[in-house]
KOLTORVO-350215 format. One line per 4 residues: number of its first residue (from 1); their letters; for each residue x, y, z of N, C-alpha, C. Coordinates in Angstrom, 1 decimal, always signed. Example, Ala and Ser with C-alpha at 12.3 -4.5 7.8 and 13.67 -1.06 7.14 Angstrom:
2
1	AS	+13.2/-5.7/+7.8/+12.3/-4.5/+7.8/+13.2/-3.3/+7.8 ~ +12.8/-2.2/+7.1/+13.7/-1.1/+7.1/+12.9/+0.0/+7.9 $
***
This chain:
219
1	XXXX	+23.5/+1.4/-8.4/+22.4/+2.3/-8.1/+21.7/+2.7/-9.4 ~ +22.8/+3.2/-10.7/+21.6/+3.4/-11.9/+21.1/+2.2/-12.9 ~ +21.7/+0.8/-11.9/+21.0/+0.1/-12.6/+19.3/-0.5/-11.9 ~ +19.9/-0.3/-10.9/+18.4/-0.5/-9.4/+17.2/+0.5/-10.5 $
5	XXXX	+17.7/+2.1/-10.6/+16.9/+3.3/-11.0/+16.4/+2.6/-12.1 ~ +16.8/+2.3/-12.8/+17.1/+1.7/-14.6/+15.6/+0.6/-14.4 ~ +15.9/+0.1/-13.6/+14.8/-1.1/-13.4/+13.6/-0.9/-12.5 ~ +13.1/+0.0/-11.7/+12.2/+0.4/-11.5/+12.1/+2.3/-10.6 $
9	XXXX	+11.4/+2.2/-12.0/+10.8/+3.7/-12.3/+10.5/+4.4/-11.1 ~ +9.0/+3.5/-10.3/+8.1/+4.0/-9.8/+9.2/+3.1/-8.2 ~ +9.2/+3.4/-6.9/+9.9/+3.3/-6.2/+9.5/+3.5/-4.7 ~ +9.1/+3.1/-3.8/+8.4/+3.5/-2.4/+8.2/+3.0/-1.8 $
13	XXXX	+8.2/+3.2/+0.1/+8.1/+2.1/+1.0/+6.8/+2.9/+2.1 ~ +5.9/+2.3/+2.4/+5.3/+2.9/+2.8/+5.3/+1.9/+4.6 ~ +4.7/+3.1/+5.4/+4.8/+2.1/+7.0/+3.3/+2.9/+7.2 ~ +2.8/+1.7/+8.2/+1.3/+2.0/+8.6/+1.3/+1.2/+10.6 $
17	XXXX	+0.8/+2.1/+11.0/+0.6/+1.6/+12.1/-1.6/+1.8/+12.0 ~ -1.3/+0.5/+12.5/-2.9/+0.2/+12.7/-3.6/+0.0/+13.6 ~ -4.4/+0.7/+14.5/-4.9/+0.3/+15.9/-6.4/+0.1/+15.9 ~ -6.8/-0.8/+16.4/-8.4/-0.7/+16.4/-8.5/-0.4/+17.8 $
21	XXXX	-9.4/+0.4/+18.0/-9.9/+1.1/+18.7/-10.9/+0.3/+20.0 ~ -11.1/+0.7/+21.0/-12.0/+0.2/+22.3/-13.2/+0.2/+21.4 ~ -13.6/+1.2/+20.9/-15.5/+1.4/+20.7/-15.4/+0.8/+19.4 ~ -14.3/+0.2/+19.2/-15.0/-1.0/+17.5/-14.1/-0.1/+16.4 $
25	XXXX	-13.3/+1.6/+16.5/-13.2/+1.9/+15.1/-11.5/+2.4/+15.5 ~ -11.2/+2.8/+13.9/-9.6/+2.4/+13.7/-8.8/+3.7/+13.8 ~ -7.7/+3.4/+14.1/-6.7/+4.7/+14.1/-5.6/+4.5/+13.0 ~ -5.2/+5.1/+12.0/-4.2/+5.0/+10.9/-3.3/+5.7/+11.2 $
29	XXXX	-1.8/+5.4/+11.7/-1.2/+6.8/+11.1/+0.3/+6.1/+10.1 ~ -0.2/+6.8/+9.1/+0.9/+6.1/+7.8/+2.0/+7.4/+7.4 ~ +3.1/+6.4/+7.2/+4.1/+7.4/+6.0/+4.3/+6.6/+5.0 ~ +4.7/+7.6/+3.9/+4.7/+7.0/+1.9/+6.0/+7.8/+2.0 $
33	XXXX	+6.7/+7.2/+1.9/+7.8/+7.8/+1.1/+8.3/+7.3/-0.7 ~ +8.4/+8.2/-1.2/+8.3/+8.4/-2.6/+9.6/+8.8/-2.7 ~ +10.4/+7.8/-3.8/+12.0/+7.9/-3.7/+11.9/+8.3/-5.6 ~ +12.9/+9.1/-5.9/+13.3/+9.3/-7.2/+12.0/+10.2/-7.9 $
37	XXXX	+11.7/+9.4/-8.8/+10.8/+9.8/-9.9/+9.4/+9.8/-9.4 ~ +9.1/+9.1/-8.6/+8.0/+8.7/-8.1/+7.5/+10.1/-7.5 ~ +8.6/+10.7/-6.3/+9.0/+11.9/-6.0/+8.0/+13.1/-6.8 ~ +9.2/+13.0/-7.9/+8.9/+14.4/-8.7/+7.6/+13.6/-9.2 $
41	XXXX	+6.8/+12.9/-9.5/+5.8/+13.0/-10.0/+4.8/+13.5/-8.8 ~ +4.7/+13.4/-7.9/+4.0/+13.7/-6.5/+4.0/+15.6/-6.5 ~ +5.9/+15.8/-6.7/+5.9/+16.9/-6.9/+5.2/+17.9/-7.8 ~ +4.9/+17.3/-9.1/+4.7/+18.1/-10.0/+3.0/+17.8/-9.8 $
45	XXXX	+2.7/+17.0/-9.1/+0.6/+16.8/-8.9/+0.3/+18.6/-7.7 ~ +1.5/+18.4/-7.1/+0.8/+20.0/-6.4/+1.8/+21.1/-6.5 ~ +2.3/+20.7/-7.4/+3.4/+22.3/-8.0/+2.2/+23.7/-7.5 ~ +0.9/+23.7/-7.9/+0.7/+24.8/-8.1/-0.3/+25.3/-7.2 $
49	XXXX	-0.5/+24.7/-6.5/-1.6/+24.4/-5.7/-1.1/+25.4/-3.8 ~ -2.9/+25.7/-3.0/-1.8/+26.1/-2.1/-2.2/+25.5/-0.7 ~ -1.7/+25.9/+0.2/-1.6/+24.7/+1.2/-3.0/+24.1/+1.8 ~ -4.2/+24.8/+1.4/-5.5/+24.2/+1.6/-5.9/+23.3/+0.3 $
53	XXXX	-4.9/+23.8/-0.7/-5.9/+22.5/-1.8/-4.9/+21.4/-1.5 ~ -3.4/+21.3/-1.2/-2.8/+20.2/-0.9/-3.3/+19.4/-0.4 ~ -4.0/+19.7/+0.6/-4.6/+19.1/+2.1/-6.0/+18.3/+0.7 ~ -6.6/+19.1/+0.4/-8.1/+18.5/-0.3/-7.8/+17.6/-1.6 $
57	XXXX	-6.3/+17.6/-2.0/-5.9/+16.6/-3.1/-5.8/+15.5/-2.7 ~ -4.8/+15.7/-1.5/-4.7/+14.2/-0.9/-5.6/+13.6/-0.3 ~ -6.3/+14.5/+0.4/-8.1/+13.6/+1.1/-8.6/+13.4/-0.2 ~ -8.5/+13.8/-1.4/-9.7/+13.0/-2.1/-9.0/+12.2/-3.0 $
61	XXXX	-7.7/+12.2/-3.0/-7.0/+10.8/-3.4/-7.1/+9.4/-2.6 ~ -7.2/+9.9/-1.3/-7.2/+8.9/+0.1/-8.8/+8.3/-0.2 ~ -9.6/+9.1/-0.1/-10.7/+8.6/-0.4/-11.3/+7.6/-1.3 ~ -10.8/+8.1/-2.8/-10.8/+7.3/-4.2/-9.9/+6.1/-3.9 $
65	XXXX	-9.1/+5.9/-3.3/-8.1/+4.7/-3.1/-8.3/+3.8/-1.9 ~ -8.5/+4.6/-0.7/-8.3/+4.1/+0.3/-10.0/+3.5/+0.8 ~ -10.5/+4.9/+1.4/-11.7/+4.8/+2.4/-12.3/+6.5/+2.1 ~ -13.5/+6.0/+1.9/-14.3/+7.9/+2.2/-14.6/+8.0/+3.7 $
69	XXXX	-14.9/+6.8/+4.4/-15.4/+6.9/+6.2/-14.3/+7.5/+7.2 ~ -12.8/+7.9/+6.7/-12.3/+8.5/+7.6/-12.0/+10.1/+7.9 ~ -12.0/+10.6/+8.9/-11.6/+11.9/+8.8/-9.6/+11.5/+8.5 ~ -9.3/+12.8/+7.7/-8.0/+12.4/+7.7/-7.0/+13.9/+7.3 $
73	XXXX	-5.7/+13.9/+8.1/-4.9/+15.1/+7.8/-3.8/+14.9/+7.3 ~ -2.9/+15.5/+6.2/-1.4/+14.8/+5.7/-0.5/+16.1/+6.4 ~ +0.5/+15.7/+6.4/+1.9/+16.7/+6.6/+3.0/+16.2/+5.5 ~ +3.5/+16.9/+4.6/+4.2/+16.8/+4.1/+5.7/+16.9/+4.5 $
77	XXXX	+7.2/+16.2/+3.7/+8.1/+16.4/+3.8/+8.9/+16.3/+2.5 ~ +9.8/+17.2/+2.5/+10.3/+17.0/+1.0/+9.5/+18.0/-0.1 ~ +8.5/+18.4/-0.2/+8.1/+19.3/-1.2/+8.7/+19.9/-2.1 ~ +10.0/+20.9/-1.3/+10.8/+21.6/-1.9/+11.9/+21.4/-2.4 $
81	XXXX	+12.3/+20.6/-1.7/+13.6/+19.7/-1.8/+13.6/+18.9/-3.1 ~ +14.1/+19.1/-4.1/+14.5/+18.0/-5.6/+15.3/+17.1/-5.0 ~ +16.2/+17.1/-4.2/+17.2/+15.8/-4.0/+16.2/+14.8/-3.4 ~ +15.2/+15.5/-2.5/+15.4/+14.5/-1.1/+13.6/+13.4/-1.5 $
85	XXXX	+13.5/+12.6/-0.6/+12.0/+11.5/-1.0/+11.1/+12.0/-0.6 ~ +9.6/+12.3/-1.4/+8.8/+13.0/-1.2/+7.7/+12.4/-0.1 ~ +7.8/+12.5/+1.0/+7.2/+12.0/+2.2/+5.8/+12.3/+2.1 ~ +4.6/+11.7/+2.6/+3.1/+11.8/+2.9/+2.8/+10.8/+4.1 $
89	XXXX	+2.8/+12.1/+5.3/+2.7/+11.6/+6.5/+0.8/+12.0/+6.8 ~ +0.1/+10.7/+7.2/-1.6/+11.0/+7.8/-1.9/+10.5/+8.8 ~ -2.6/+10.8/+9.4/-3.7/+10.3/+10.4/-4.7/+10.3/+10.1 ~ -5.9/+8.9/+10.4/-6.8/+8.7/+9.8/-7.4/+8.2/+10.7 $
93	XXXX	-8.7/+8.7/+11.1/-9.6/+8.0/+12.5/-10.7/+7.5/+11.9 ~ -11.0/+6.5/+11.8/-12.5/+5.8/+11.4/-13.6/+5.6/+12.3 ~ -14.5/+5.9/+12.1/-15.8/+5.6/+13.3/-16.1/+3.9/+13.1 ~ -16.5/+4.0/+14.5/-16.7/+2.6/+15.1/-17.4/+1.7/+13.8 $
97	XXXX	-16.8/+0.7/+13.4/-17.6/+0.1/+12.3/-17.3/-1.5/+13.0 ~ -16.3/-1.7/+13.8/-16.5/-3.5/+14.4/-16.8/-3.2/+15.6 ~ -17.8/-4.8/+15.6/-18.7/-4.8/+17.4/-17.2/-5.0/+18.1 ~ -17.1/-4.3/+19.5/-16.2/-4.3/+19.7/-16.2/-5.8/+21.1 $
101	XXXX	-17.4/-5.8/+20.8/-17.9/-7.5/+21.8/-17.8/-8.6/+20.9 ~ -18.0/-8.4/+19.6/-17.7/-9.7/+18.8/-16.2/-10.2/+18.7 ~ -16.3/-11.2/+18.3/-14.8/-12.1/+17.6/-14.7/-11.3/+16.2 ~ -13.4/-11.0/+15.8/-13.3/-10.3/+14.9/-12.8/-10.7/+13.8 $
105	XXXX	-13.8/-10.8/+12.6/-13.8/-11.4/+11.2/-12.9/-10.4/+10.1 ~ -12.1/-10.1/+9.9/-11.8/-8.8/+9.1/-10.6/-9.0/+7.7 ~ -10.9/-8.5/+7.0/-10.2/-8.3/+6.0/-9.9/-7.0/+5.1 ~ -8.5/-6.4/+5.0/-8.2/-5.0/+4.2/-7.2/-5.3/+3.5 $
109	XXXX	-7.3/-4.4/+2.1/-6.7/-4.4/+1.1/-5.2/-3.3/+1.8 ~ -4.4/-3.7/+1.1/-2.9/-3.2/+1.6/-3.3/-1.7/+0.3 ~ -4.0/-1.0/+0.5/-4.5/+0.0/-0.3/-3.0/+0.3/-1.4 ~ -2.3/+1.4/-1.1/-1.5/+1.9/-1.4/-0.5/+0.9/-2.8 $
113	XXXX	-0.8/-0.5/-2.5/+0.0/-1.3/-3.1/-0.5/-1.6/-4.0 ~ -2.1/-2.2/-3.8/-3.3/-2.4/-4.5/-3.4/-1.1/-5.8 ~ -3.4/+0.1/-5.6/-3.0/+1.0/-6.3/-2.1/+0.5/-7.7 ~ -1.1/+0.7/-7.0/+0.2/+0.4/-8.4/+0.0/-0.8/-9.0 $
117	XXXX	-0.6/-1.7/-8.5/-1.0/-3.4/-8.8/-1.9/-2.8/-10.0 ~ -3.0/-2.3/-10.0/-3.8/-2.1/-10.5/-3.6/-0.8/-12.2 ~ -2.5/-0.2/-11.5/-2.0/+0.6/-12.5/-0.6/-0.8/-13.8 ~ -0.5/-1.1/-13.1/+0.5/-2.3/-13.1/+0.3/-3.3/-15.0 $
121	XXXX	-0.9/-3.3/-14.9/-1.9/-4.0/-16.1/-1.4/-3.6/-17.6 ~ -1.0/-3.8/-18.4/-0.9/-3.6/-19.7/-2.3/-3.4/-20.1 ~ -2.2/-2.0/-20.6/-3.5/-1.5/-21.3/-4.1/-2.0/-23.0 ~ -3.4/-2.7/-23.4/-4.0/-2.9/-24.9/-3.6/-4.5/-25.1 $
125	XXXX	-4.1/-5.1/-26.2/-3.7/-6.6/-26.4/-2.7/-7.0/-27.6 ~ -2.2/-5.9/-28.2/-2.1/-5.7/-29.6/-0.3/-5.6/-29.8 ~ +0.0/-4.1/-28.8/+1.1/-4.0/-28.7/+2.0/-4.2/-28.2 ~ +3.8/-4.0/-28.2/+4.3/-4.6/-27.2/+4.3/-3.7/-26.2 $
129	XXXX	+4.6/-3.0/-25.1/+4.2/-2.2/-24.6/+5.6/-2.1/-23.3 ~ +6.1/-1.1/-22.8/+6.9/-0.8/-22.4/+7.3/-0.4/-20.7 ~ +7.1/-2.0/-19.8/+6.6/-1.5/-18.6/+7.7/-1.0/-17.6 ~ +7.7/+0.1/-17.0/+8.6/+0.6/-16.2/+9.1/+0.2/-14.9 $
133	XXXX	+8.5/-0.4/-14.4/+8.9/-1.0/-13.1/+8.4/-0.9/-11.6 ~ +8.3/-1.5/-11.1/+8.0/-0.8/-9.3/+8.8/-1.8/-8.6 ~ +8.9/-1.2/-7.4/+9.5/-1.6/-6.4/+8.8/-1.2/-5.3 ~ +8.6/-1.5/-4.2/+7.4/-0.9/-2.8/+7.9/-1.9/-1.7 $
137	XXXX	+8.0/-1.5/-0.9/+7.9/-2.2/+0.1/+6.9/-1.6/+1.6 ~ +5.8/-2.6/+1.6/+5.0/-2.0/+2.2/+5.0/-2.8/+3.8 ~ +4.9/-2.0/+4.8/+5.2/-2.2/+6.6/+3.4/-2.3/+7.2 ~ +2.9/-3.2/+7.9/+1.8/-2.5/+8.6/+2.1/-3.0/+9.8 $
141	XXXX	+1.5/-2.5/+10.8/+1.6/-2.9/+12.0/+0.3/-3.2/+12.8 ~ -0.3/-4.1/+12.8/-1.8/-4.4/+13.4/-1.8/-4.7/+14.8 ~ -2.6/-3.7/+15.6/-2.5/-3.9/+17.0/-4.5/-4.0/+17.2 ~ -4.7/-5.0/+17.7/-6.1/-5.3/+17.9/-6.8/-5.8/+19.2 $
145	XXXX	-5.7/-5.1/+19.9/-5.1/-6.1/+21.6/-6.1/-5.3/+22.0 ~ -7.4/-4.1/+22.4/-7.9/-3.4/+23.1/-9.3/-4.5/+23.6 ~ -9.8/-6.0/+22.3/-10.7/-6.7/+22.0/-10.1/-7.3/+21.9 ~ -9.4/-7.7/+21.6/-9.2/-9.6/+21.1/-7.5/-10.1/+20.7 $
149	XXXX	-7.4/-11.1/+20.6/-6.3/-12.1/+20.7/-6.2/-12.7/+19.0 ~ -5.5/-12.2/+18.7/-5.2/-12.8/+17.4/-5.4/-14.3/+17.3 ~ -6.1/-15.2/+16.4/-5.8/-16.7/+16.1/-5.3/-16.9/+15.1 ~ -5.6/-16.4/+14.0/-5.3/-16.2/+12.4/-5.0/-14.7/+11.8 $
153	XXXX	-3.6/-15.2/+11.6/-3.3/-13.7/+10.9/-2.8/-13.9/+9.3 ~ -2.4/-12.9/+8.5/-2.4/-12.9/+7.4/-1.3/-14.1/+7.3 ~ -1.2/-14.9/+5.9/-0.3/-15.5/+5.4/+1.1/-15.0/+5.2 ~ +1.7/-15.9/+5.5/+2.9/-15.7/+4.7/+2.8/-16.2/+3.2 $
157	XXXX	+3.6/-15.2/+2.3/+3.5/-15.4/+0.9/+5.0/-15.0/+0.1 ~ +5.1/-16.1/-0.4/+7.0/-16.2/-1.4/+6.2/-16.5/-3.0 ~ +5.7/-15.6/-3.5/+5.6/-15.8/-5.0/+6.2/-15.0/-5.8 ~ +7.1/-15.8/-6.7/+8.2/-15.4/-7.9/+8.4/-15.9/-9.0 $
161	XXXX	+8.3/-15.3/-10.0/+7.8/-15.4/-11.8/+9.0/-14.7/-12.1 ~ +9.0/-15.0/-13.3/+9.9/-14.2/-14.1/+9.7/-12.7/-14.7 ~ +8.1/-12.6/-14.4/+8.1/-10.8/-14.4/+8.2/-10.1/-13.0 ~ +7.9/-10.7/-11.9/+8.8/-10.4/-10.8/+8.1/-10.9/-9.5 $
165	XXXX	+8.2/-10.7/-8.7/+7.7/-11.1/-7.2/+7.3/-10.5/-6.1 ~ +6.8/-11.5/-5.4/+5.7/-10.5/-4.2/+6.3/-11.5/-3.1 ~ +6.9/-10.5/-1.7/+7.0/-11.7/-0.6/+6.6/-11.0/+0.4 ~ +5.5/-11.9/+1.0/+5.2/-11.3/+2.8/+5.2/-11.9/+3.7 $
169	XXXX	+5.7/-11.0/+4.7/+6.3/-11.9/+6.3/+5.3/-11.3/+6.9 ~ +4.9/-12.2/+8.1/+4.0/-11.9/+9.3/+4.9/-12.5/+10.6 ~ +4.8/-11.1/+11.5/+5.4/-11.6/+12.7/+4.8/-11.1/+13.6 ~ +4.2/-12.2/+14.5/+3.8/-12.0/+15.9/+4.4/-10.8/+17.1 $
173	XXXX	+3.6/-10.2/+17.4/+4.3/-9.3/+18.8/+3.7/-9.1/+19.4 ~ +2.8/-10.1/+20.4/+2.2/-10.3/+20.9/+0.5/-10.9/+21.1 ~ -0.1/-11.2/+21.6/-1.4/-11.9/+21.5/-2.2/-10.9/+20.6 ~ -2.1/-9.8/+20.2/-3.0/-8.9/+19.8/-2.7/-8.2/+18.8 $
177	XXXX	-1.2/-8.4/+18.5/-0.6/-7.4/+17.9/+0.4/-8.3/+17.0 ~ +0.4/-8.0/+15.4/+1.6/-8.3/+14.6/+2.0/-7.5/+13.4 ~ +3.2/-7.8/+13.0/+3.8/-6.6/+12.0/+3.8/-8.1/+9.9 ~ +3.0/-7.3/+9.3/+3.0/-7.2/+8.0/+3.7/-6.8/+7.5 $
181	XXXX	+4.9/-7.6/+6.5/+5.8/-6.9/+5.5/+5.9/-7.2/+4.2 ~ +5.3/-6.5/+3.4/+5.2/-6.9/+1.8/+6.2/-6.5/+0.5 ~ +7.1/-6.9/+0.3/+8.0/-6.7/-0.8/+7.6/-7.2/-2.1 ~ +7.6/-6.1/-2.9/+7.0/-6.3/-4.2/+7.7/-5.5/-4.9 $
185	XXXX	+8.1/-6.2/-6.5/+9.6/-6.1/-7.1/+8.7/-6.3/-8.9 ~ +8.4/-5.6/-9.7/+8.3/-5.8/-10.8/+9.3/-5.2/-12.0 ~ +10.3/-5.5/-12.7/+11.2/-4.8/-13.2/+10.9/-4.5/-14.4 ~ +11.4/-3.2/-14.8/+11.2/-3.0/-16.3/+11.3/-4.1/-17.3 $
189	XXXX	+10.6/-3.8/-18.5/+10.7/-4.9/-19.2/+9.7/-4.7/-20.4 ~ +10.1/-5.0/-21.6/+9.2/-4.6/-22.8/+7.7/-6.0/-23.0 ~ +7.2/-5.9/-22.5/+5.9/-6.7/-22.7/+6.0/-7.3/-24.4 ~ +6.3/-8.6/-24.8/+5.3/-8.5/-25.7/+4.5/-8.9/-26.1 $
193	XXXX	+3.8/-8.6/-27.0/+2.2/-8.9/-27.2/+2.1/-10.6/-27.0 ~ +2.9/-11.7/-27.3/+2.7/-12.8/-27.0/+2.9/-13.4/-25.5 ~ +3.0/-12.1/-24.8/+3.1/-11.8/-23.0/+1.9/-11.1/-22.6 ~ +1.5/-10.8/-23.3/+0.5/-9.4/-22.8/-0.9/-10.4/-21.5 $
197	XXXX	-0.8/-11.5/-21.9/-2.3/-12.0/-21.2/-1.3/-12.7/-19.7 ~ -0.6/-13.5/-20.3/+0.5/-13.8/-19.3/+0.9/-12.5/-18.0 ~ +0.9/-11.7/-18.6/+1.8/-10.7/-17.8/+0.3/-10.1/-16.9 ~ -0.7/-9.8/-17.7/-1.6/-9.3/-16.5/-2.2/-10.2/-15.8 $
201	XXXX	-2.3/-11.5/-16.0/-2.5/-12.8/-15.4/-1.6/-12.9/-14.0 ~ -0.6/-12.6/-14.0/+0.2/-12.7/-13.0/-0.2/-11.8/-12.1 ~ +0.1/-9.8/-12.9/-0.8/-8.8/-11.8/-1.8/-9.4/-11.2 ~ -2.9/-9.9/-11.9/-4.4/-10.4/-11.4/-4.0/-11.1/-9.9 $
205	XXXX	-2.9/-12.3/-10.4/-2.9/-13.4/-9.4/-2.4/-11.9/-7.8 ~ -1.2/-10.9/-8.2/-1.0/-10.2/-7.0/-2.0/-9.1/-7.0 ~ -2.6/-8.5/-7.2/-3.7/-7.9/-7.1/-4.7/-9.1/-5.8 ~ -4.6/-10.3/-6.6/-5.6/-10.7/-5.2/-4.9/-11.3/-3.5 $
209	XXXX	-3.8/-11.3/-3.9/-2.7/-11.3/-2.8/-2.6/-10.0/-1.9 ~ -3.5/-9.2/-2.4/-2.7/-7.7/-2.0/-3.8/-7.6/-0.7 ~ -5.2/-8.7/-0.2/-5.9/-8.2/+0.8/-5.4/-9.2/+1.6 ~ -5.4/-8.8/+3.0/-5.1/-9.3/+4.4/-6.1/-9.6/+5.0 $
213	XXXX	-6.1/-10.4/+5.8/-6.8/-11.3/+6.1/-6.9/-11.8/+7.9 ~ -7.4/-11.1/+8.6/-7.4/-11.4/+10.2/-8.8/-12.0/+10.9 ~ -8.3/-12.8/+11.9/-9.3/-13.5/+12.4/-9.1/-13.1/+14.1 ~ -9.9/-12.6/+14.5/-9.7/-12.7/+16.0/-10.5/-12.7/+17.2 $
217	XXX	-10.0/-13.3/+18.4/-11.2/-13.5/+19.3/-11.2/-13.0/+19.9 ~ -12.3/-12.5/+20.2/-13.1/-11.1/+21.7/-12.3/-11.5/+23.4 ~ -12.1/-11.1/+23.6/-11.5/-11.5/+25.5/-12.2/-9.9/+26.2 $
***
């Protein structure tokens, strides 16, 4: 276990249920759980804060990361608790943005993952640089059965380097409906500078792995 800790810092599995909606728009409701350090860093962003700016931290983090078009509410778990994983539970309703008569052309970034990917990058070209690690494992669950029949759903993807790897499963549950699972593993490790282009070459390559990809037909 403190070798797991030892090897990545940052640590979290997030689950998403996805529903598109009859009139064309989406229903979100996600949990993040934040294990360890990841935790107390969460913790120490609203140490001081009080239960209305909690609420306006996280909408405007959801926003900058995710989407500004949805209305959206969190409940927290764990706040107080130092042992336990600092949970971020939301609902997110989006107004109608797909014809809900068309075939459905769509593609979303796995936000939350996209995130860390993006933080992920060695900032300088120079030094060796000291990367901490992540671990995530991200869940969606796409149900799109109210319009249409899935034909094309996201890929399955097994990519593995020596700075670490990304694997995702796609499984069918029915005509309308399938469950996304993305495991993503980067372990600590001292960058050095004759890695530095190498190493964010690789992020780049998962950074563009990180959007999903659905196709589906109207019935």
């Amino acid at each position: 276990v403190r070798l797991h800790s030892d090897r990545y810092r940052w640590s979290a599995d997030y689950y998403t249920d996805l529903k598109f909606n009859k009139d064309g728009g989406q229903e979100e409701i996600q949990t993040r759980k934040y294990k360890g350090e990841f935790g107390r860093y969460w913790r120490r962003s609203i140490d001081d804060k009080s239960t209305d700016e909690v609420q306006d931290f996280f909408r405007k983090d959801y926003k900058e990361n995710v989407s500004s078009k949805a209305t959206v509410n969190f409940d927290l778990e764990g706040k107080d608790d130092l042992a336990a994983d600092f949970v971020v539970k939301s609902k997110a309703i989006f107004a109608p943005f797909n014809d809900p008569g068309e075939d459905l052309d769509y593609s979303e970034n796995d936000a939350w993952l996209l995130v860390e990917l993006k933080d992920s990058k060695v900032p300088n070209k120079i030094y060796e640089y000291n990367y901490t690690g992540i671990s995530i494992r991200s869940t969606t669950v796409w149900d799109v059965s109210n319009n249409w029949s899935v034909l094309t759903p996201p890929a399955d993807l097994n990519l593995e380097h020596k700075f670490g790897k990304m694997i995702r499963t796609v499984a069918k549950m029915g005509s309308g409906k399938f469950k996304v699972t993305t495991t993503l593993e980067i372990p600590q490790r001292l960058v050095q500078p004759s890695e530095i282009e190498a190493f964010n070459h690789f992020v780049d390559i998962l950074i563009g792995e990180s959007s999903l990809y659905v196709y589906a037909k109207h019935h």
